[in-house]
C-alpha positions as CSV (number, residue, x, y, z in Angstrom):
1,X,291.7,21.9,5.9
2,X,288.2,23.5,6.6
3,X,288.2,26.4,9.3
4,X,286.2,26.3,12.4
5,X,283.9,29.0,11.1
6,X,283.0,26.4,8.1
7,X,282.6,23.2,10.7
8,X,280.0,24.6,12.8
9,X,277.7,25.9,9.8
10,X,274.5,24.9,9.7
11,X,272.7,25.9,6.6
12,X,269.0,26.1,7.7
13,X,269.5,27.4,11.0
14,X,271.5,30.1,9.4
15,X,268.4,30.7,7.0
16,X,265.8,30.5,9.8
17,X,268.1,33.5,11.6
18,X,268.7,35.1,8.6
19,X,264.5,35.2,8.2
20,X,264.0,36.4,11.7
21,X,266.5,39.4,11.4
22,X,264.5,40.5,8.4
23,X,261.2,40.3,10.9
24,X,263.1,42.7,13.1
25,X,264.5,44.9,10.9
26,X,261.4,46.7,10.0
27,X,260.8,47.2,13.8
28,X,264.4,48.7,14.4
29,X,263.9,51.3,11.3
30,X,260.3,51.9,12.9
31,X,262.6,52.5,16.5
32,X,265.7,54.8,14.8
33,X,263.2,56.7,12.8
34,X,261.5,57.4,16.0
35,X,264.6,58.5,17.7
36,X,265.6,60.6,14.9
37,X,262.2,62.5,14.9
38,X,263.3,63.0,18.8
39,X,266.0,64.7,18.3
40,X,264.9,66.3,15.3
41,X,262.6,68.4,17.7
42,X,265.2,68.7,20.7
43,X,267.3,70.5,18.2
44,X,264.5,72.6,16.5
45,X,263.7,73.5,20.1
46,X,266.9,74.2,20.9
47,X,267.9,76.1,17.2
48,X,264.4,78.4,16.5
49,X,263.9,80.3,19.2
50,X,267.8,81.5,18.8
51,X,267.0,82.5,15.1
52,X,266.8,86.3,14.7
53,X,264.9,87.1,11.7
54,X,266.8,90.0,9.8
55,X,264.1,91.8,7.6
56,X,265.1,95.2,6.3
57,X,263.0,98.1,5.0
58,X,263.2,100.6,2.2
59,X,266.0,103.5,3.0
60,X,267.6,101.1,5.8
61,X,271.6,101.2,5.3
62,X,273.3,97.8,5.0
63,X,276.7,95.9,4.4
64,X,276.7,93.8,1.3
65,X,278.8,90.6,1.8
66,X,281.7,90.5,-1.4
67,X,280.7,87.6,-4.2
68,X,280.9,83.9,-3.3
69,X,282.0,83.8,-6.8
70,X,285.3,85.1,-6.2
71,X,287.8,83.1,-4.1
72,X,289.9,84.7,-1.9
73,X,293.1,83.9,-3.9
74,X,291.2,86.0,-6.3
75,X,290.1,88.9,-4.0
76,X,293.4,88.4,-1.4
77,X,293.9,87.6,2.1
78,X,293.3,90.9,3.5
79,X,290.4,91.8,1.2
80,X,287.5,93.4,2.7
81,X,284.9,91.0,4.3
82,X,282.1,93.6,3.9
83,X,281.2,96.4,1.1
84,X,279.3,99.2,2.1
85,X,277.2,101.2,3.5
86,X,274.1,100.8,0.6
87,X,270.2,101.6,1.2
88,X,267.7,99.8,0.4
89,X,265.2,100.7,-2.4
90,X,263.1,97.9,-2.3
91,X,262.2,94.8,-0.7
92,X,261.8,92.2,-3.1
93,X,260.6,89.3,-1.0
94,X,262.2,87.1,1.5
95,X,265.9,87.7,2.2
96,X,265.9,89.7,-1.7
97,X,266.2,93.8,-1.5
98,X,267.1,96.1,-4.6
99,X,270.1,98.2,-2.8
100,X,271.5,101.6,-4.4
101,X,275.1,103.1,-3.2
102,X,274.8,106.0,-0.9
103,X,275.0,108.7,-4.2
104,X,271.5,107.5,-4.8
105,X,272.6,104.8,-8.2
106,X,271.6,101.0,-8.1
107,X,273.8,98.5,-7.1
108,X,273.4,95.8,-10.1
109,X,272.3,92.5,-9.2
110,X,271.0,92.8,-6.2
């Protein structure tokens, strides 16, 4: 027993919409690529002026988050969330200092 759905199908006006929803698609990407790029900006309006750039010097003292490397099954639940104070020796470029523990010896990898 054919369905309803089956019964009223009509082959080439089903290809002739099929045709003009591929004419439209490229103007509804054009549309939501649009709108995307609007609130792309609303957001990095709303986001940059918030950011505070934190940009440290030689011989500033700073707290040295623990390794991402190291779970905090590893580390435990009450494990420090912050090692420190170190200085820095040296900036290395953006976000990268060489730090040294307050007795004056380098910190490795950093």
């Amino acid at each position: 027993m054919p369905t309803y759905r089956t019964t009223i199908f009509y082959e080439k006006g089903n290809d002739g919409a099929m045709r003009m929803n591929l004419d439209l698609l490229e103007d509804t990407r054009m549309r939501l690529e649009m709108a995307i790029e609007a609130i792309n900006q609303i957001v990095t309006k709303y986001y940059n002026p918030r950011v505070k750039n934190k940009q440290f010097q030689a011989s500033d003292l700073v707290l040295l988050k623990p390794k991402a490397s190291k779970p905090t099954t590893e580390r435990g639940k009450m494990a420090p969330t912050w090692k420190g104070p170190y200085r820095v020796q040296k900036a290395l470029g953006f976000n990268a200092y060489k730090l040294s523990g307050m007795n004056g010896k380098e910190v490795p990898r950093t």
